[in-house]
MOPAC internal coordinates of N, CA, C and O (Angstrom, degrees):
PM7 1SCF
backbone

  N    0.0000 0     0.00 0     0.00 0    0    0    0
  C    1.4477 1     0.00 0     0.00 0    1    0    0
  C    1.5272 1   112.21 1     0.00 0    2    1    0
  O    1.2310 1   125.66 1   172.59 1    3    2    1
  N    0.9826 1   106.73 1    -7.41 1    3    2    1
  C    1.8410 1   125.90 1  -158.04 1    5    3    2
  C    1.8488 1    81.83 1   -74.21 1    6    5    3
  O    1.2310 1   128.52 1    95.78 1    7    6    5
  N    1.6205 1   101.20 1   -84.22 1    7    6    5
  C    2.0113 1   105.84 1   175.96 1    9    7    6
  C    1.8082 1   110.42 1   -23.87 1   10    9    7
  O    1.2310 1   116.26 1   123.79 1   11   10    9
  N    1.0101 1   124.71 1   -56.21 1   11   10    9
  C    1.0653 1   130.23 1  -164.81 1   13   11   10
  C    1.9427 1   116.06 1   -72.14 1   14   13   11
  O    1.2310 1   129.96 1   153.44 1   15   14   13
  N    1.1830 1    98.40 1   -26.56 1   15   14   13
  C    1.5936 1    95.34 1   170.11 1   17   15   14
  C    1.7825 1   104.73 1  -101.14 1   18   17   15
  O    1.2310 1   125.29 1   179.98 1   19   18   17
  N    1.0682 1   107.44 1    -0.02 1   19   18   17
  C    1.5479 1   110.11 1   171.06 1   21   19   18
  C    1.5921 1   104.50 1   -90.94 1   22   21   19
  O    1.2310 1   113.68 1   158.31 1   23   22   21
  N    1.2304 1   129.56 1   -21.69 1   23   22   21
  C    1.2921 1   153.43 1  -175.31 1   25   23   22
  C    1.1749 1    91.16 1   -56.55 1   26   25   23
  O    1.2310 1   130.48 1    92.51 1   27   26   25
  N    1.6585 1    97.39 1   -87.49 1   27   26   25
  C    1.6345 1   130.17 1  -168.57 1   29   27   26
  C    1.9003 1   107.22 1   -40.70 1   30   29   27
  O    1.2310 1   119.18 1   142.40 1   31   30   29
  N    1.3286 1   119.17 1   -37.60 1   31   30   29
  C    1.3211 1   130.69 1  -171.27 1   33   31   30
  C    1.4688 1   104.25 1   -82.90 1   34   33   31
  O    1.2310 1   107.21 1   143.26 1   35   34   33
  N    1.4592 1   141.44 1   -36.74 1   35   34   33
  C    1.1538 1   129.98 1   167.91 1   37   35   34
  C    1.5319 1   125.28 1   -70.07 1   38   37   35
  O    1.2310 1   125.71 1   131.10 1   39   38   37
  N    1.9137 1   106.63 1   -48.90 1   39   38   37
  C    1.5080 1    98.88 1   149.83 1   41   39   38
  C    1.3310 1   132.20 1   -17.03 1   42   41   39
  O    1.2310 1   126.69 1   112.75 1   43   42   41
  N    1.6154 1   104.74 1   -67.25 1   43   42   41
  C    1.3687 1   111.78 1  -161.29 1   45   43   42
  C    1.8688 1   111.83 1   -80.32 1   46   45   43
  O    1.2310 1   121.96 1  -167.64 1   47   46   45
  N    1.1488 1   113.85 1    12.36 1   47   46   45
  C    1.2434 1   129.08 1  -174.94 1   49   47   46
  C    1.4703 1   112.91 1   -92.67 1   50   49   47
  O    1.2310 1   135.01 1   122.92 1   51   50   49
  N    1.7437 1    88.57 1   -57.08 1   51   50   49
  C    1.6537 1   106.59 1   164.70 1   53   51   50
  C    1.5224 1   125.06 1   -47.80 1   54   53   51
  O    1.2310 1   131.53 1   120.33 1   55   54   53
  N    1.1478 1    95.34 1   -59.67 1   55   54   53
  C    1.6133 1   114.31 1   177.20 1   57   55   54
  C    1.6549 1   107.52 1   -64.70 1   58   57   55
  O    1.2310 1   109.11 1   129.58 1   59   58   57
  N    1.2730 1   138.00 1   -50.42 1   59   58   57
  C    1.5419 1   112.29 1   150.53 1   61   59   58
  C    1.1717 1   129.73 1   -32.04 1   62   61   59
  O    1.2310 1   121.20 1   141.09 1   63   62   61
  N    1.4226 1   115.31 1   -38.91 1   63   62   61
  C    1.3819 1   100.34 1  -161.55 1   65   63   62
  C    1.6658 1   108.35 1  -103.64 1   66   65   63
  O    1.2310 1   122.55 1   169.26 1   67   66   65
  N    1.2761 1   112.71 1   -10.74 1   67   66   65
  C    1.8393 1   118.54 1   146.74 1   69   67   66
  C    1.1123 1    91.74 1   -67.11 1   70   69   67
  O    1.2310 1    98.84 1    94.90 1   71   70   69
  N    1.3420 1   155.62 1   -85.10 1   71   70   69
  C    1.3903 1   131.85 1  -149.29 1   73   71   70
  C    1.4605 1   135.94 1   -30.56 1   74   73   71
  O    1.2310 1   135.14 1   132.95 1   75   74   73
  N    1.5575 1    88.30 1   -47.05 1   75   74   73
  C    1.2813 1   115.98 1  -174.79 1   77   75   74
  C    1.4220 1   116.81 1   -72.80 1   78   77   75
  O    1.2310 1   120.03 1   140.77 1   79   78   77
  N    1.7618 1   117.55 1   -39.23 1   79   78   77
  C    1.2197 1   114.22 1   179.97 1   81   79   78
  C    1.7546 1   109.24 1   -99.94 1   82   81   79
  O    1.2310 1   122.31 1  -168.71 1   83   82   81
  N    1.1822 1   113.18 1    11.29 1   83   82   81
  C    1.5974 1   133.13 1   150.12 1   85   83   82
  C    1.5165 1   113.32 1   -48.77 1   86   85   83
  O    1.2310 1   131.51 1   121.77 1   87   86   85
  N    1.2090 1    95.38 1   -58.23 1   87   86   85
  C    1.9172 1   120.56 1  -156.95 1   89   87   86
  C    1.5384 1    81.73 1   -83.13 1   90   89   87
  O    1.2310 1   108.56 1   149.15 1   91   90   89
  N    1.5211 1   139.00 1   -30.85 1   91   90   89
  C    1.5014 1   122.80 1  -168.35 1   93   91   90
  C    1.3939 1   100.61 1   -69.07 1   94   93   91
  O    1.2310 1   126.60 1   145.00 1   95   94   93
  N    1.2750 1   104.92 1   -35.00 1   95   94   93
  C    1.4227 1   100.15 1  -138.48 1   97   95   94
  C    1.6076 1   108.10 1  -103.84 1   98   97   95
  O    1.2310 1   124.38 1  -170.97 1   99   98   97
  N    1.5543 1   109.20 1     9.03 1   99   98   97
  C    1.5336 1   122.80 1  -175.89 1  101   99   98
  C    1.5890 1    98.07 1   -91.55 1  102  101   99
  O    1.2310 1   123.94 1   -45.60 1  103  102  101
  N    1.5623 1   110.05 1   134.40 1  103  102  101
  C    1.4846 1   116.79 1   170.03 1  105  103  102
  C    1.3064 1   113.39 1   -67.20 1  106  105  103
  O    1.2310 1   118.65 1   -48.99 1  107  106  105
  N    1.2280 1   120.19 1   131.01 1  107  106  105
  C    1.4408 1   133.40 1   179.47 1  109  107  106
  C    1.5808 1   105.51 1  -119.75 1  110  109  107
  O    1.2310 1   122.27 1    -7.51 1  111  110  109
  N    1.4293 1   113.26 1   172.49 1  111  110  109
  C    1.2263 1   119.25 1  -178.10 1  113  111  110
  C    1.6222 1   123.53 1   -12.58 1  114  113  111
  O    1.2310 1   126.02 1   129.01 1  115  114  113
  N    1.2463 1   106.03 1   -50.99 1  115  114  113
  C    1.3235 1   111.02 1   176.29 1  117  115  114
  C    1.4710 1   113.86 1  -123.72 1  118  117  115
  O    1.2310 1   122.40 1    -3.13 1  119  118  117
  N    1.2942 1   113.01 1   176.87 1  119  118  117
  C    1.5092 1   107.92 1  -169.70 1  121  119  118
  C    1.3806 1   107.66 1   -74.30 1  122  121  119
  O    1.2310 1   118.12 1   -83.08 1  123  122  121
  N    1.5188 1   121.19 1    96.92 1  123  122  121
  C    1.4084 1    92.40 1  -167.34 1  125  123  122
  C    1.8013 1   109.04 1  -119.47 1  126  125  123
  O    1.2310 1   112.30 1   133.09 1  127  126  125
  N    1.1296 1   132.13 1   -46.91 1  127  126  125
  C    1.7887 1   110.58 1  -179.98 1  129  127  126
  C    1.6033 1    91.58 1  -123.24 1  130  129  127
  O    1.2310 1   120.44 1   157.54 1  131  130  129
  N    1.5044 1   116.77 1   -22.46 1  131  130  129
  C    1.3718 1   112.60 1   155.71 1  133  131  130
  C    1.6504 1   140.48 1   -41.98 1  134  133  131
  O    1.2310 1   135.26 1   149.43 1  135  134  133
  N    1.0248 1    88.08 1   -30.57 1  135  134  133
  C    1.2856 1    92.42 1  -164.75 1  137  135  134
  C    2.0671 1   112.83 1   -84.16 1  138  137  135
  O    1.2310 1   137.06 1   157.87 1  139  138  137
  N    1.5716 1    84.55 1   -22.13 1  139  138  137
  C    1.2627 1   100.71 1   165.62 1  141  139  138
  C    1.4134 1   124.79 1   -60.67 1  142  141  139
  O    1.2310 1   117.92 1   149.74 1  143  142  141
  N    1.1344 1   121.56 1   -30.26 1  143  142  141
  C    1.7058 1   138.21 1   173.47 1  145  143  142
  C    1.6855 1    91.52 1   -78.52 1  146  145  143
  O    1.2310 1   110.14 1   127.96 1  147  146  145
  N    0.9704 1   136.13 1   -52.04 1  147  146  145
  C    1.8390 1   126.59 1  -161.09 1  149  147  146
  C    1.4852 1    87.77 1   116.35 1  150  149  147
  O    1.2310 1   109.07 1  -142.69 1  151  150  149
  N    1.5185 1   138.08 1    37.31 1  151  150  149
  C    1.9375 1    91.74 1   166.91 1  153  151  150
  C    1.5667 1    89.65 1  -117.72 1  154  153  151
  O    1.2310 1   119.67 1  -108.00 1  155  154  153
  N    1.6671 1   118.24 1    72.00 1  155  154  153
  C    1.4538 1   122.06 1   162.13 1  157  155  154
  C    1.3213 1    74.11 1  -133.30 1  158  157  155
  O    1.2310 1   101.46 1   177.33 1  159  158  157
  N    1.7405 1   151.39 1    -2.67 1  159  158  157
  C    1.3081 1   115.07 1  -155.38 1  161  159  158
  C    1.3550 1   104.06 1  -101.67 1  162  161  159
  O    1.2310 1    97.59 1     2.43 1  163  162  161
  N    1.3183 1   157.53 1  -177.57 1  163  162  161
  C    1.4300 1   137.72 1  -154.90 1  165  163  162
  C    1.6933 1    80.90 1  -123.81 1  166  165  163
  O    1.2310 1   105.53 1   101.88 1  167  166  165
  N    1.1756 1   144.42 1   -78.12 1  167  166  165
  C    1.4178 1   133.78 1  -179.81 1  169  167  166
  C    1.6802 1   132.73 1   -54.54 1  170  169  167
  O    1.2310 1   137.49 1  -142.64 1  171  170  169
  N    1.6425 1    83.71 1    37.36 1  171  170  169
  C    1.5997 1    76.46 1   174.29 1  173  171  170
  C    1.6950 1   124.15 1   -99.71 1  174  173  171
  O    1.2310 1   110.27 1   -14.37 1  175  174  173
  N    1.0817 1   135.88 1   165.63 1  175  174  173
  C    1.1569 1   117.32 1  -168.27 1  177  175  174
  C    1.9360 1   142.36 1   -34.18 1  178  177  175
  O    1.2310 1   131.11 1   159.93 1  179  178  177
  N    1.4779 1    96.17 1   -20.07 1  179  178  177
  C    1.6047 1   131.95 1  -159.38 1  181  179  178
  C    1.8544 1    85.61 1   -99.42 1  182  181  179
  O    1.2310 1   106.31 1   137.67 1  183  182  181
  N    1.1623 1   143.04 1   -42.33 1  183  182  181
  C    1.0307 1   156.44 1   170.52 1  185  183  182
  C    1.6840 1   120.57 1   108.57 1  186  185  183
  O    1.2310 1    99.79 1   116.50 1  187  186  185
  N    1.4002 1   154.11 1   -63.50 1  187  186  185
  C    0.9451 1   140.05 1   173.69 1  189  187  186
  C    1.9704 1   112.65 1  -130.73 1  190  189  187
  O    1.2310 1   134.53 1   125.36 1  191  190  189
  N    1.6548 1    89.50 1   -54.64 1  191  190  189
  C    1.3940 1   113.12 1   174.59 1  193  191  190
  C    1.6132 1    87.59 1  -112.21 1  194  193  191
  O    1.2310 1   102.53 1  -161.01 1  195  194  193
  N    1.1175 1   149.60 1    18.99 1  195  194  193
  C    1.4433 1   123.23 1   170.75 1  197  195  194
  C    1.5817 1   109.63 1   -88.11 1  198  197  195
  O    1.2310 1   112.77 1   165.90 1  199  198  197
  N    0.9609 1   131.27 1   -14.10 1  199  198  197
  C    1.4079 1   116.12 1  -179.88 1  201  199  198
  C    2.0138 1   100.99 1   -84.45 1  202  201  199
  O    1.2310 1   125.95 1   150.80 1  203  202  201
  N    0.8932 1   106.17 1   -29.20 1  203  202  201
  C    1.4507 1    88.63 1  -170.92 1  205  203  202
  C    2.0006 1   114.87 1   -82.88 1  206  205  203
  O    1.2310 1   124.74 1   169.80 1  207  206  205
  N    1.3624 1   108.50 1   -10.20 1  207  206  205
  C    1.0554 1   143.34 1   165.26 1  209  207  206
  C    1.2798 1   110.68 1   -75.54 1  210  209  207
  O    1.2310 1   116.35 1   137.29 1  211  210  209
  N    1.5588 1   124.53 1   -42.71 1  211  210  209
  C    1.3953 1   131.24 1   167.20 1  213  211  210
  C    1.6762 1   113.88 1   -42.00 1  214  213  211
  O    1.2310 1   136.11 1   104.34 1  215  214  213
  N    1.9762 1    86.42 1   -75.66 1  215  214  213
  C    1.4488 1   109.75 1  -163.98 1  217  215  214
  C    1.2897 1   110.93 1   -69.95 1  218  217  215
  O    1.2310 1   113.02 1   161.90 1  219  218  217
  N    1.6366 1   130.78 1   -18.10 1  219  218  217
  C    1.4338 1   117.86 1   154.83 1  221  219  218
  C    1.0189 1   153.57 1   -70.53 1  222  221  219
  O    1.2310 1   135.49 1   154.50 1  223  222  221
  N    1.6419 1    87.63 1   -25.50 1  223  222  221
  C    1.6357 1    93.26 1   161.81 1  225  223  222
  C    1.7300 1   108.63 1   -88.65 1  226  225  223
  O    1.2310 1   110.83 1   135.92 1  227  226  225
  N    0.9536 1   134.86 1   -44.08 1  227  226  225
  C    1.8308 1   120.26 1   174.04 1  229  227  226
  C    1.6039 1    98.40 1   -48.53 1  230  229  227
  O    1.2310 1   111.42 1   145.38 1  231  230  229
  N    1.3198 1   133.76 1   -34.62 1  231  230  229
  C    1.7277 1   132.81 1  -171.45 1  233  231  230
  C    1.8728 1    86.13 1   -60.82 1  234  233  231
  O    1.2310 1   120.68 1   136.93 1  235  234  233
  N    1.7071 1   116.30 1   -43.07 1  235  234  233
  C    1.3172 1    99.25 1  -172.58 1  237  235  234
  C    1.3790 1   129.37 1   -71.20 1  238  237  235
  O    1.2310 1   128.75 1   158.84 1  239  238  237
  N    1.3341 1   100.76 1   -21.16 1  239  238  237
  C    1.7398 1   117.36 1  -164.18 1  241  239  238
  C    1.1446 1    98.68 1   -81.13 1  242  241  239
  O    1.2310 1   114.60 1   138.49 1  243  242  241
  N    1.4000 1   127.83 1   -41.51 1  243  242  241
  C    1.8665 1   136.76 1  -170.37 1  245  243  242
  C    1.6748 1    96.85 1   -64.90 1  246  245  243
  O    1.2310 1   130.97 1   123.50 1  247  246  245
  N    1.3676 1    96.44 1   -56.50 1  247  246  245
  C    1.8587 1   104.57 1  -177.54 1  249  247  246
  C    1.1512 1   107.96 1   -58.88 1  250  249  247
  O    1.2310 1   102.71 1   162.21 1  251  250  249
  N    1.2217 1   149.31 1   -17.79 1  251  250  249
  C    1.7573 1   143.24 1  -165.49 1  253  251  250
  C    1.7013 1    83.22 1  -103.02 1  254  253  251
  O    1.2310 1   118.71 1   120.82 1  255  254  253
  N    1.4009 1   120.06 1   -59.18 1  255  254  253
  C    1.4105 1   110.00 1   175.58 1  257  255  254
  C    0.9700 1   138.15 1   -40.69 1  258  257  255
  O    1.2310 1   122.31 1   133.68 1  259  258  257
  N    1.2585 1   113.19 1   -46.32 1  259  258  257
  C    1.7749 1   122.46 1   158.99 1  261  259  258
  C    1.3209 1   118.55 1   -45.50 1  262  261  259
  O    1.2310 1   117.19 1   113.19 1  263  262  261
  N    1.7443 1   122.94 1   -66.81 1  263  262  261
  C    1.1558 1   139.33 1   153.09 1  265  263  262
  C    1.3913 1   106.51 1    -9.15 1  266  265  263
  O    1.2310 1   118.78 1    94.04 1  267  266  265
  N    0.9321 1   119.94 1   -85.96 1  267  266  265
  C    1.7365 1   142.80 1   173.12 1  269  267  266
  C    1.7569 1   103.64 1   -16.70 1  270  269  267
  O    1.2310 1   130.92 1    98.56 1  271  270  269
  N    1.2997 1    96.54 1   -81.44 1  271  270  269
  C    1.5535 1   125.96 1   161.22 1  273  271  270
  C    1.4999 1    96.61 1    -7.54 1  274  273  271
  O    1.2310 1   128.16 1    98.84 1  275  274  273
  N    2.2182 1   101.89 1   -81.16 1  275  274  273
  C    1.1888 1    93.87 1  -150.35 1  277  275  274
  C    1.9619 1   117.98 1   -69.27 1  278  277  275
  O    1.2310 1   128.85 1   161.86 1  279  278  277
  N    1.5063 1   100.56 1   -18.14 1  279  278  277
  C    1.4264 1   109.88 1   179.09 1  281  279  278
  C    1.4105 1   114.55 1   -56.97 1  282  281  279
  O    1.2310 1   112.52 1   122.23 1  283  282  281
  N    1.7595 1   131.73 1   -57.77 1  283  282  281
  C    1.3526 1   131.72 1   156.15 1  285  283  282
  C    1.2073 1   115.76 1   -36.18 1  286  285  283
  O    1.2310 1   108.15 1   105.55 1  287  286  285
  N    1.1489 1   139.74 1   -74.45 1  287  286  285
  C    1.5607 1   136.36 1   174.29 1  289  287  286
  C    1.6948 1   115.22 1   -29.02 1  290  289  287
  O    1.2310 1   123.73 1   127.01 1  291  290  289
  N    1.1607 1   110.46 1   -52.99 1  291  290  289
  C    1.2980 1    98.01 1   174.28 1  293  291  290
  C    1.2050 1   121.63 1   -89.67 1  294  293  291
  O    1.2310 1   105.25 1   172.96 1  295  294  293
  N    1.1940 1   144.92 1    -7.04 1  295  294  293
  C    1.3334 1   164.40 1   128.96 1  297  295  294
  C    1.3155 1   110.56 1   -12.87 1  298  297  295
  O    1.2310 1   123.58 1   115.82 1  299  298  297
  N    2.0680 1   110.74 1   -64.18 1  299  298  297
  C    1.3636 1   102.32 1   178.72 1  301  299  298
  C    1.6959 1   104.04 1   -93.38 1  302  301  299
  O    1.2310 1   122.09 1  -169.55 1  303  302  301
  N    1.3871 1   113.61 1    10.45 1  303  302  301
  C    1.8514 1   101.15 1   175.47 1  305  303  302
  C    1.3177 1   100.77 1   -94.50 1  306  305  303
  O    1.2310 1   112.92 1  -172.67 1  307  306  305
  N    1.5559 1   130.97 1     7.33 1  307  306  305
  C    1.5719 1   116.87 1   172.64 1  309  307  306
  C    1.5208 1   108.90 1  -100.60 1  310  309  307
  O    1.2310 1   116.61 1   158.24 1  311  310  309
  N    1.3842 1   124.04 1   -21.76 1  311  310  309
  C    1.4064 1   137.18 1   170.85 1  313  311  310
  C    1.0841 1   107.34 1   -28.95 1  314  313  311
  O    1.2310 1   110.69 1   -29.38 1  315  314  313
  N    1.2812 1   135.12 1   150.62 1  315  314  313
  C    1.1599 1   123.17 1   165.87 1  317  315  314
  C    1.3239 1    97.71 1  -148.51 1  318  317  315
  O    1.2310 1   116.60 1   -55.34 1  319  318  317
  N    1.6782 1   124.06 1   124.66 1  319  318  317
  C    1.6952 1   109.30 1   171.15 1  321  319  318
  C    1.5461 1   100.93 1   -92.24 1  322  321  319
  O    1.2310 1   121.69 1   -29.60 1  323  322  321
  N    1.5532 1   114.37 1   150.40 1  323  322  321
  C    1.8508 1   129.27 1  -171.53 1  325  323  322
  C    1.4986 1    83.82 1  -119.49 1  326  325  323
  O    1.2310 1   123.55 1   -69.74 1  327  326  325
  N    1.1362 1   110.81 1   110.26 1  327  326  325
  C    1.2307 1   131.63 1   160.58 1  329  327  326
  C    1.6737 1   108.46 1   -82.33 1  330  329  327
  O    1.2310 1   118.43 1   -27.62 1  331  330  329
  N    1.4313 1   120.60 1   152.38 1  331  330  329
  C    1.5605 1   119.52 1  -177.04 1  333  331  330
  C    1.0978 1    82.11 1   -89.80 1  334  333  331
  O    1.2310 1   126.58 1   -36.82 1  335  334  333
  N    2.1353 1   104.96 1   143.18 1  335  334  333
  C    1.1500 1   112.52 1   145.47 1  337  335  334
  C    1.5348 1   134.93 1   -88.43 1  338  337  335
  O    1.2310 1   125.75 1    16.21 1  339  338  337
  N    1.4139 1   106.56 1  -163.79 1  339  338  337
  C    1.7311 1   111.71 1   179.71 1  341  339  338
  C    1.4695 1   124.40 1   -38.37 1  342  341  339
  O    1.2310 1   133.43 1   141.99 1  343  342  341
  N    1.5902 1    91.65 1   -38.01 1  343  342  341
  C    1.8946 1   100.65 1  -174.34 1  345  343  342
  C    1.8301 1   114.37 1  -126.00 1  346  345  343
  O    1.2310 1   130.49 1  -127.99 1  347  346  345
  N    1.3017 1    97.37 1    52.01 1  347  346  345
  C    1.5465 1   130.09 1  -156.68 1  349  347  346
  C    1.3762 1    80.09 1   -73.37 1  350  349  347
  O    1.2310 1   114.03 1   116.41 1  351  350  349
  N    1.5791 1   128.91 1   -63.59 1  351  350  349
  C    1.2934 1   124.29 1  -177.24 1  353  351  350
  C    1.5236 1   140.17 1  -111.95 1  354  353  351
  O    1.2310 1   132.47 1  -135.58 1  355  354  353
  N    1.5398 1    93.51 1    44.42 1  355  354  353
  C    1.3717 1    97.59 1   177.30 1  357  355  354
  C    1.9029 1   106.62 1  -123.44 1  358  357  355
  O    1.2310 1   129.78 1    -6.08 1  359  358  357
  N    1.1972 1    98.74 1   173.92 1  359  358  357
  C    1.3272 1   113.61 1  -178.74 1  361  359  358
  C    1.3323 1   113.23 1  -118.98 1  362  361  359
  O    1.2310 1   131.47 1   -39.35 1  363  362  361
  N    1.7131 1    95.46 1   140.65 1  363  362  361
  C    1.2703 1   107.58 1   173.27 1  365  363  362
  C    1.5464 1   123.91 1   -61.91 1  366  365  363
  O    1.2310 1   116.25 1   -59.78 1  367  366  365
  N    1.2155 1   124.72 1   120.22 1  367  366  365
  C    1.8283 1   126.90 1   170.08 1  369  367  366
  C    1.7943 1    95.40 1   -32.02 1  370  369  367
  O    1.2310 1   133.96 1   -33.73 1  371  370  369
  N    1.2634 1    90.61 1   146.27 1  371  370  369
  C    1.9634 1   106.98 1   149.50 1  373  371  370
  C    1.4402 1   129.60 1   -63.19 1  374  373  371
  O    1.2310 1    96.77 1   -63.58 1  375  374  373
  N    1.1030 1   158.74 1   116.42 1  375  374  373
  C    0.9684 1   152.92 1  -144.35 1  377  375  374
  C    1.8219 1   101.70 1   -89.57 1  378  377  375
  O    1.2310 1   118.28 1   -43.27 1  379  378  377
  N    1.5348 1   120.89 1   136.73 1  379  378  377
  C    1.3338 1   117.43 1  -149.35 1  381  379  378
  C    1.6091 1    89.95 1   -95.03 1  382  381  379
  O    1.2310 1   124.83 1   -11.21 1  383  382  381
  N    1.5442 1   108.33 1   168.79 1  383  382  381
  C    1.5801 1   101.86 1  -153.02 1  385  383  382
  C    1.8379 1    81.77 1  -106.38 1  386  385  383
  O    1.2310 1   132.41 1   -33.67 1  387  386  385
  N    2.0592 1    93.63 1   146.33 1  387  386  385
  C    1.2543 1   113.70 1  -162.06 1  389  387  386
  C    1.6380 1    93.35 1   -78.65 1  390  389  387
  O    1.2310 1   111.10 1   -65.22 1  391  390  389
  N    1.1941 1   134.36 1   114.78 1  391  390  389
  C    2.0321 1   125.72 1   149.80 1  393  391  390
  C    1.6309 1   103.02 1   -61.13 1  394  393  391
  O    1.2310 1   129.62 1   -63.10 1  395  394  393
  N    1.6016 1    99.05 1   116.90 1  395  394  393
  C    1.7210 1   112.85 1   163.43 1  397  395  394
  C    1.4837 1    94.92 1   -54.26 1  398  397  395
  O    1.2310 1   136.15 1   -43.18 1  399  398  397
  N    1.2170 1    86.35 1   136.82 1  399  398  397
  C    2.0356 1   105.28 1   170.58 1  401  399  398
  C    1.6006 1   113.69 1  -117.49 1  402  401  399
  O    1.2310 1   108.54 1   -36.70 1  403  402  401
  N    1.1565 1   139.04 1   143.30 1  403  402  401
  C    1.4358 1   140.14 1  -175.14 1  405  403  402
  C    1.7364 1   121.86 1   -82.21 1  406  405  403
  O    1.2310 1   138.87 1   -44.30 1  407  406  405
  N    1.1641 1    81.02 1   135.70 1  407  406  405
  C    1.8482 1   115.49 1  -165.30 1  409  407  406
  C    1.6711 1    83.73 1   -32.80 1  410  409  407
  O    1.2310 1   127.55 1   -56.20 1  411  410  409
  N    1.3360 1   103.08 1   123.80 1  411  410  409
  C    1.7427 1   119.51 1   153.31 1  413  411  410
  C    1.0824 1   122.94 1   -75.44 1  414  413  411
  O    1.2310 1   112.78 1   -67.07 1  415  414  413
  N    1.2643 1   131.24 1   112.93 1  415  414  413
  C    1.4203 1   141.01 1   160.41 1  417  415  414
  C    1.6523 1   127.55 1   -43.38 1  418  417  415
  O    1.2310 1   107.80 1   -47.69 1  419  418  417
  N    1.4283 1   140.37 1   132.31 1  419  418  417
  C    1.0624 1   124.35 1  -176.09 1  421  419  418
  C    1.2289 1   104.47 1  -101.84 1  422  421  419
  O    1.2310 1   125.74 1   -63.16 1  423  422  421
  N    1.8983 1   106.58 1   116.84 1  423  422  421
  C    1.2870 1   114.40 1  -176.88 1  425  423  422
  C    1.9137 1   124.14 1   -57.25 1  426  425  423
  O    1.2310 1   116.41 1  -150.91 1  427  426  425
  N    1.0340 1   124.43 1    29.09 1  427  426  425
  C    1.4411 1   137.15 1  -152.01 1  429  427  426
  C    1.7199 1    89.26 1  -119.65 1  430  429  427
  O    1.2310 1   120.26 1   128.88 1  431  430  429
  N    1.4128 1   117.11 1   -51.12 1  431  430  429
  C    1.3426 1   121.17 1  -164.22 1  433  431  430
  C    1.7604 1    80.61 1  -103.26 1  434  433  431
  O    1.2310 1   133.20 1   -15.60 1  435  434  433
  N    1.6549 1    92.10 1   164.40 1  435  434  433
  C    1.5962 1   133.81 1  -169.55 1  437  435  434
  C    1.3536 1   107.03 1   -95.88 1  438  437  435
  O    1.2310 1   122.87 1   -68.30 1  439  438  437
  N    1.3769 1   112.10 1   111.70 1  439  438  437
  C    1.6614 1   117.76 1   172.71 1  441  439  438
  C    1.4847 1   125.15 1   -24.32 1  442  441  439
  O    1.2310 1    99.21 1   -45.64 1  443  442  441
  N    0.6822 1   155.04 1   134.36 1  443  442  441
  C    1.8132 1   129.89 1  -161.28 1  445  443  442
  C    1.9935 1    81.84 1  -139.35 1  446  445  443
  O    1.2310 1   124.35 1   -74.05 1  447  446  445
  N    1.6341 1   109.26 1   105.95 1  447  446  445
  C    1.4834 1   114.64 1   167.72 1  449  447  446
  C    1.4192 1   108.51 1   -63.84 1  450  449  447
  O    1.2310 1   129.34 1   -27.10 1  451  450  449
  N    1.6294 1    99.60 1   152.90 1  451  450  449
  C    1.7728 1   121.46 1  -159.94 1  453  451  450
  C    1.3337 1    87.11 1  -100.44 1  454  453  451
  O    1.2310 1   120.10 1   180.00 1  455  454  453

């Protein structure tokens, strides 16, 4: 299980960091780090609106992956294997029965005869 949450942790590493350079590289209000790649230019390979149509949906697929990511990871970090311990199969003794003992007097005060 060890490979497999080491798995899950590089995925989700990857997929941050497409996310992240997803979100750079999508045109927003203004031309802003997008535009530097060409997807404001209308003949670019993606075609007019296809790049932003591209990069939002891969922005979705990376983000569900991550998601994914982060759900397995914690999935196997709540697991817990209970291994038996030392005294896995023994039993506790009975507890031995108490004899009432008679009321102690506090040697401070004076015997007072009945």
């Amino acid at each position: 299980m060890e490979w497999f949450k080491t798995l899950l942790i590089v995925l989700q590493v990857i997929s941050a960091l497409a996310v992240i350079l997803l979100v750079l590289l999508q045109q927003g209000k203004g031309a802003d780090m997008g535009a530097a790649f060409g997807s404001g230019a209308s003949g670019s390979v993606f075609g007019a609106s296809g790049s932003a149509n591209f990069l939002s949906h891969a922005t979705a697929i990376f983000a569900a992956v991550f998601f994914i990511c982060t759900l397995g990871i914690t999935w196997l970090g709540n697991k817990k294997e209970v291994s038996p311990g030392v005294l896995s199969g023994t039993v506790a003794p009975a507890p031995a029965p108490v004899a009432p003992t008679a009321p102690v007097q506090d040697p401070s005060k004076p015997a007072v005869p009945k």
